[in-house]
DOMAR-40048 format. One record per atom (N, C-alpha, C, CB): residue in one letter; x, z, y. Coordinates in steps of 0.2 Angstrom, whole numbers, padded with zeros to 4 digits, always signed. Glycine has a CB too. Example, Ala and Ser with C-alpha at 12.3 -4.5 7.8 and 13.67 -1.06 7.14 Angstrom:
DOMAR-40048
A+0066+0039-0028A+0062+0039-0022A+0066+0039-0016A+0057+0045-0022S+0064+0035-0011S+0068+0036-0005S+0064+0039+0000S+0070+0029-0003
END
This chain:
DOMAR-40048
X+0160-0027-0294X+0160-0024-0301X+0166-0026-0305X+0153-0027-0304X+0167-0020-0308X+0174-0022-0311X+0175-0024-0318X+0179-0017-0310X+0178-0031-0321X+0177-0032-0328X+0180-0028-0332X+0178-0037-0329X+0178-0028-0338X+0180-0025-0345X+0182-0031-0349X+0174-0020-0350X+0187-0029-0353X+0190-0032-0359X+0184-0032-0364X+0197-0027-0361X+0181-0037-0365X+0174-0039-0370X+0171-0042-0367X+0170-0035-0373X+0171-0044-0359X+0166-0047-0355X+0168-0053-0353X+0164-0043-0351X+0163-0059-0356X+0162-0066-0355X+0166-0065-0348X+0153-0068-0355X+0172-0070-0347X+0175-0072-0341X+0173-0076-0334X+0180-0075-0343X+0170-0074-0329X+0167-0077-0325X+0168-0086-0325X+0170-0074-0319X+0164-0089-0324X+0165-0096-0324X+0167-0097-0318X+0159-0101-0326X+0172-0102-0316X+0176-0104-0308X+0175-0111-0310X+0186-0101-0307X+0178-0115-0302X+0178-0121-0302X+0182-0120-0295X+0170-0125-0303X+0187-0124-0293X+0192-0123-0287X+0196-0132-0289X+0200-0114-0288X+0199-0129-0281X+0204-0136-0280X+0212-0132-0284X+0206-0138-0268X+0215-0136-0287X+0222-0134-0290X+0227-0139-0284X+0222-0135-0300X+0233-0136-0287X+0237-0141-0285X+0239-0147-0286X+0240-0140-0286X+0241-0152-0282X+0240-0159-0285X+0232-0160-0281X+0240-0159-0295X+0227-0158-0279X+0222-0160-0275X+0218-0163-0283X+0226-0167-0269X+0218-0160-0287X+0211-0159-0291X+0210-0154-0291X+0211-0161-0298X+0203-0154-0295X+0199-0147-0297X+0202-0142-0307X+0188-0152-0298X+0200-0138-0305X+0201-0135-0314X+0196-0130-0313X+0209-0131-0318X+0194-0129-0318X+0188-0124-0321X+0191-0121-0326X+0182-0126-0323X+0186-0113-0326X+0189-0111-0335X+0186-0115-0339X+0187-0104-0338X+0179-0120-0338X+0177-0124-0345X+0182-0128-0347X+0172-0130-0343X+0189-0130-0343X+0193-0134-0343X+0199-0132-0351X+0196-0132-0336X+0197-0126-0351X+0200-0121-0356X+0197-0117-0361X+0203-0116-0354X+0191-0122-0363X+0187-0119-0370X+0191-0122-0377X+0178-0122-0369X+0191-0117-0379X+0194-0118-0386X+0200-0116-0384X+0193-0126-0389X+0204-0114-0380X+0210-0112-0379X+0211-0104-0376X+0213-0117-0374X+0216-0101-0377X+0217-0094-0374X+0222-0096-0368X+0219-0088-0378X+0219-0092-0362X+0219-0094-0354X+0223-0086-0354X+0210-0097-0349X+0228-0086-0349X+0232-0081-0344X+0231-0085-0338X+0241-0080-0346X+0225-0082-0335X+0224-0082-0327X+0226-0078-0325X+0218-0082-0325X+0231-0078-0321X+0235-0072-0317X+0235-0074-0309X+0246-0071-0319X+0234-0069-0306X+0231-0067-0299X+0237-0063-0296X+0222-0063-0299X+0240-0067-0291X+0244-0065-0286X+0243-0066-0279X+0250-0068-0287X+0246-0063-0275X+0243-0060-0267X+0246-0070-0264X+0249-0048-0262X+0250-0069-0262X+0254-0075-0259X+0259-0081-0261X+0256-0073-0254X+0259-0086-0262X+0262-0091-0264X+0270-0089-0260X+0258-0099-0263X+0275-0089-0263X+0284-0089-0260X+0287-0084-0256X+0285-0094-0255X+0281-0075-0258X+0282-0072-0258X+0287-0067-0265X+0277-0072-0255X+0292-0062-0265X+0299-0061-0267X+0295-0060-0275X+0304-0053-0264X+0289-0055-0275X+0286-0053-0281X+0283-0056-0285X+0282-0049-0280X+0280-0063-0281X+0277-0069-0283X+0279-0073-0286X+0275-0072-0279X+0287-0074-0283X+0290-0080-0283X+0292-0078-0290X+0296-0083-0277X+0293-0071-0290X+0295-0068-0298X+0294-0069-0304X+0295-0064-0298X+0286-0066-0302X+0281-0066-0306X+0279-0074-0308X+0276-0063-0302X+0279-0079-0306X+0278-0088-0308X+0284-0088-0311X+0278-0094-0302X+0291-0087-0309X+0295-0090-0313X+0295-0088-0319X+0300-0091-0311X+0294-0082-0318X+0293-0076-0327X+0290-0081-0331X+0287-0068-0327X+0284-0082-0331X+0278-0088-0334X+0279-0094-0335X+0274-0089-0330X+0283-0095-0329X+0288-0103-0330X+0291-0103-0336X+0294-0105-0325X+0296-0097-0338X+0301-0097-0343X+0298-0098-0349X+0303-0091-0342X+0293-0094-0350X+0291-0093-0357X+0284-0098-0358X+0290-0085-0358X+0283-0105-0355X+0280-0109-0354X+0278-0112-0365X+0285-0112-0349X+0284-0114-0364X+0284-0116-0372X+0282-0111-0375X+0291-0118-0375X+0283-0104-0375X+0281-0097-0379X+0273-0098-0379X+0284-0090-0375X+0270-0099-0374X+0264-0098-0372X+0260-0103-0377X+0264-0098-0364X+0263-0110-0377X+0261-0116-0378X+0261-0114-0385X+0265-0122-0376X+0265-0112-0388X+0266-0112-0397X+0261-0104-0398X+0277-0110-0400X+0260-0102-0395X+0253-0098-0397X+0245-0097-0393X+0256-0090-0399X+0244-0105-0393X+0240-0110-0390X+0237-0105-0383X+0234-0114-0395X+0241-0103-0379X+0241-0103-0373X+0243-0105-0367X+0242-0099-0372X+0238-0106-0362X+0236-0109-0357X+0238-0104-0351X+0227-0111-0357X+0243-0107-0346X+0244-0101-0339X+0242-0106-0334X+0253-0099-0337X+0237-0101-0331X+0234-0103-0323X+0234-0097-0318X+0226-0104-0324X+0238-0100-0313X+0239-0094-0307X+0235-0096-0302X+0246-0094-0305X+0232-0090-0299X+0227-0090-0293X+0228-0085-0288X+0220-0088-0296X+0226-0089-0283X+0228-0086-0277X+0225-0088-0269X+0235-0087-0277X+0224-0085-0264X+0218-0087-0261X+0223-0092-0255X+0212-0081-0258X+0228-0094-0257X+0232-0100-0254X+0230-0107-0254X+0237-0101-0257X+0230-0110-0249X+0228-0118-0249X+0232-0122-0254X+0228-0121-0242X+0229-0127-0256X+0233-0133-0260X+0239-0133-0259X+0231-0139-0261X+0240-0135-0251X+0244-0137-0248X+0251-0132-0249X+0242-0139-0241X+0251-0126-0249X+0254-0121-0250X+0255-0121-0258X+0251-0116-0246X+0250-0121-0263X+0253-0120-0271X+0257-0127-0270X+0247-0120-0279X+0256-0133-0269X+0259-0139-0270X+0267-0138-0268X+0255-0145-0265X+0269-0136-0263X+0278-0135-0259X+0278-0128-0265X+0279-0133-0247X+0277-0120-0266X+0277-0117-0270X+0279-0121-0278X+0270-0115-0269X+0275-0125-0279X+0277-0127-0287X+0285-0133-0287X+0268-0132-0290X+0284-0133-0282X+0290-0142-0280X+0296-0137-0280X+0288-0148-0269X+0297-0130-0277X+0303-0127-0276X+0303-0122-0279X+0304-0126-0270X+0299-0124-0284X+0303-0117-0290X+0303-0121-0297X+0296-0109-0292X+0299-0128-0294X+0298-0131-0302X+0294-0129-0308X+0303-0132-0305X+0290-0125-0305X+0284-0124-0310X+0281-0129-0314X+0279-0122-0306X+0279-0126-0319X+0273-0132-0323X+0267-0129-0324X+0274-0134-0332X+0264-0126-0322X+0258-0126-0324X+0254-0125-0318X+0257-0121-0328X+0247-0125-0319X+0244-0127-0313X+0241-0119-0309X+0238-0132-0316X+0240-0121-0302X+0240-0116-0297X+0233-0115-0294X+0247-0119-0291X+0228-0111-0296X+0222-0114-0292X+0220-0109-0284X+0214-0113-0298X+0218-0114-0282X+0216-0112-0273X+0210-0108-0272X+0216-0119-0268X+0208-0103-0273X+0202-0099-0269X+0204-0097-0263X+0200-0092-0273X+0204-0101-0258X+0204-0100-0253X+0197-0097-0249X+0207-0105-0251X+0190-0098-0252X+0183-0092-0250X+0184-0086-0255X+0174-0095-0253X+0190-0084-0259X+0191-0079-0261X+0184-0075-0267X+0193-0075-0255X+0179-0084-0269X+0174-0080-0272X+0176-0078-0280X+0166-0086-0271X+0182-0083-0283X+0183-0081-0289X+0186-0075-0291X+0186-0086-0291X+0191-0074-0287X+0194-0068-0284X+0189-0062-0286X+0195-0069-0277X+0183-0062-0281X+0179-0056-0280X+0173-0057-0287X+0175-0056-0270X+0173-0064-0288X+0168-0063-0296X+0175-0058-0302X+0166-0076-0301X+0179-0059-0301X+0185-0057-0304X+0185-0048-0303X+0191-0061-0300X+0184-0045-0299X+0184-0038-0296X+0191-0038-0291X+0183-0032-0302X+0197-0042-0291X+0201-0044-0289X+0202-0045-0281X+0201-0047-0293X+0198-0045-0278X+0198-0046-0269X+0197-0038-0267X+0191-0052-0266X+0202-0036-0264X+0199-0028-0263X+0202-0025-0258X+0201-0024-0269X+0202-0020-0256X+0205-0017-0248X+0212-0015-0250X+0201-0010-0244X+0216-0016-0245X+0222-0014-0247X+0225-0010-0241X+0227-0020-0250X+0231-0006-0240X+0233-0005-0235X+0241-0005-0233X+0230+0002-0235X+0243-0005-0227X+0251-0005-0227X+0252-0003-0221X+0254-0011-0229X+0256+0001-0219X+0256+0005-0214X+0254+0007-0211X+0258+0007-0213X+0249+0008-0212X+0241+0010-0209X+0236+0007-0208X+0241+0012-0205X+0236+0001-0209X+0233-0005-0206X+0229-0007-0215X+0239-0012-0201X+0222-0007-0213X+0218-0010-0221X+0218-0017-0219X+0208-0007-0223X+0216-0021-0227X+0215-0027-0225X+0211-0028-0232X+0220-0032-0224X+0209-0036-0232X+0206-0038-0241X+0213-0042-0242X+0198-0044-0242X+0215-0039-0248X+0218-0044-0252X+0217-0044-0260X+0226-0043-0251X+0221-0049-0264X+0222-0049-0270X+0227-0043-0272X+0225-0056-0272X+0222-0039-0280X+0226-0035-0283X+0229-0038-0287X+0224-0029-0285X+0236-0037-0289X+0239-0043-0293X+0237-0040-0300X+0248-0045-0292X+0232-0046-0306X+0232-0043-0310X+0231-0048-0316X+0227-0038-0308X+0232-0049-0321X+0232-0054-0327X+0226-0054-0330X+0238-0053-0332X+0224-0059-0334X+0216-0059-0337X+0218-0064-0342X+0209-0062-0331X+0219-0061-0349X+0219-0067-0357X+0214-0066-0357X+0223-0065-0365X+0213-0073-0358X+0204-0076-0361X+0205-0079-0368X+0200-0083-0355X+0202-0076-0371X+0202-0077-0378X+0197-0086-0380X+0197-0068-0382X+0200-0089-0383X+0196-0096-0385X+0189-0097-0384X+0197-0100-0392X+0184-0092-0386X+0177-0091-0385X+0173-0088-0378X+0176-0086-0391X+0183-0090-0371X+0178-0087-0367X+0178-0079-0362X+0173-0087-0370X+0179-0075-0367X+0178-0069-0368X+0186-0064-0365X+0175-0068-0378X+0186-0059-0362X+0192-0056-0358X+0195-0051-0365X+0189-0051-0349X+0199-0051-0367X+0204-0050-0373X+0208-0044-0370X+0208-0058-0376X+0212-0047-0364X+0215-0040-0359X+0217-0041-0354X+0220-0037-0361X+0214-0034-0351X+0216-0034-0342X+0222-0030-0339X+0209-0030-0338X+0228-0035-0335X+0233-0028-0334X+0231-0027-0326X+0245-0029-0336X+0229-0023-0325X+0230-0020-0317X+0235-0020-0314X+0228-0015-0315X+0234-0020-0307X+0240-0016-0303X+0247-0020-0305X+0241-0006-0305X+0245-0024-0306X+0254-0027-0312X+0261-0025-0309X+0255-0036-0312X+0266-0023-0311X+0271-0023-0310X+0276-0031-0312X+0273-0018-0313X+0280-0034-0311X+0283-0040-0312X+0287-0040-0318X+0287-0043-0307X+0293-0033-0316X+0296-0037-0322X+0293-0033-0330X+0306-0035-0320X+0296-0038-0334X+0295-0039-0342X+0287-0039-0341X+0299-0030-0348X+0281-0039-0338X+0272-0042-0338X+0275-0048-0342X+0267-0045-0330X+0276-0052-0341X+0276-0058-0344X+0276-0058-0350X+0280-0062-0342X+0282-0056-0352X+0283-0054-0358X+0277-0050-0363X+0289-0051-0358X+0275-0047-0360X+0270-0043-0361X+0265-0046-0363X+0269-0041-0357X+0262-0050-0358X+0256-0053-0359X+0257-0061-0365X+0254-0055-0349X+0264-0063-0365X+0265-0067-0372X+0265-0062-0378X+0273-0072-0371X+0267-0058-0378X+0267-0054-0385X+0259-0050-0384X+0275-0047-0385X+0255-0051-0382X+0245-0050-0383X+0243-0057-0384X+0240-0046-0373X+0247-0062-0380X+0243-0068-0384X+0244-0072-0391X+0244-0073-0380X+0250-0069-0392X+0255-0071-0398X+0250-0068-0403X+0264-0068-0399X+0248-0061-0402X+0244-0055-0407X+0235-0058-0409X+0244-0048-0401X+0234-0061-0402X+0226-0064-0402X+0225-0069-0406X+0224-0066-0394
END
């Protein structure tokens, strides 16, 4: 089932990088950019993190929170975060259940061959919880920016 912008943000609970856990309770009272990418150190990925990376402090001064998800093991966000130098934290759905609570685990295809994967797609969760805005299908460049200038607005 696919979400809408207004709808209460699925609750999660996963391993992150670093070999703890995070939840979205983790981020009540805060607005949360959970962004969902297919594979950790892949070209669109690696893009897509550092975009985010950049505008770190941006995000921070208009009390936003970046959490990237991906159905990669720890062990994989951990080397990922170390060789790009990332700061924020990386969570692992590796049962792909947050993902699919998400509407975000879906069939994909490539030359000719289906599979399940992640549709890369961003989710502002507004401080009360609640999904503020959804971008689908994402493209990489200038999202970022994008998604700081909707949270800057929120």
């Amino acid at each position: 089932m696919a979400l809408n912008e207004g709808d209460v943000a699925p609750a999660f609970t996963l391993m992150r990088d670093g070999g703890g856990m995070v939840s979205l309770a983790d981020f009540k009272g805060q607005k949360l950019v959970l962004y969902a990418y297919p594979k950790d150190d892949t070209p669109g990925c690696t893009q897509e993190a550092i975009a985010f990376n950049g505008l770190r402090a941006a995000f921070a001064g208009a009390g936003t929170v970046i959490l990237g998800i991906s159905p990669d093991p720890v062990k994989s966000h951990d080397k990922f975060k170390a060789k790009h130098k990332l700061d924020f934290a990386l969570a692992a759905d590796e049962a792909q259940q947050a993902l699919q609570d998400y509407g975000i685990w879906v069939e994909k295809s490539m030359y000719g061959r289906t599979y399940m994967g992640v549709e890369r797609t961003t989710f502002l969760i507004d401080a009360d919880g609640k999904i503020a805005r959804i971008w689908r299908k994402v493209k990489v460049a200038g999202h970022a920016e994008e998604v700081l200038a909707a949270a800057q607005g929120l």
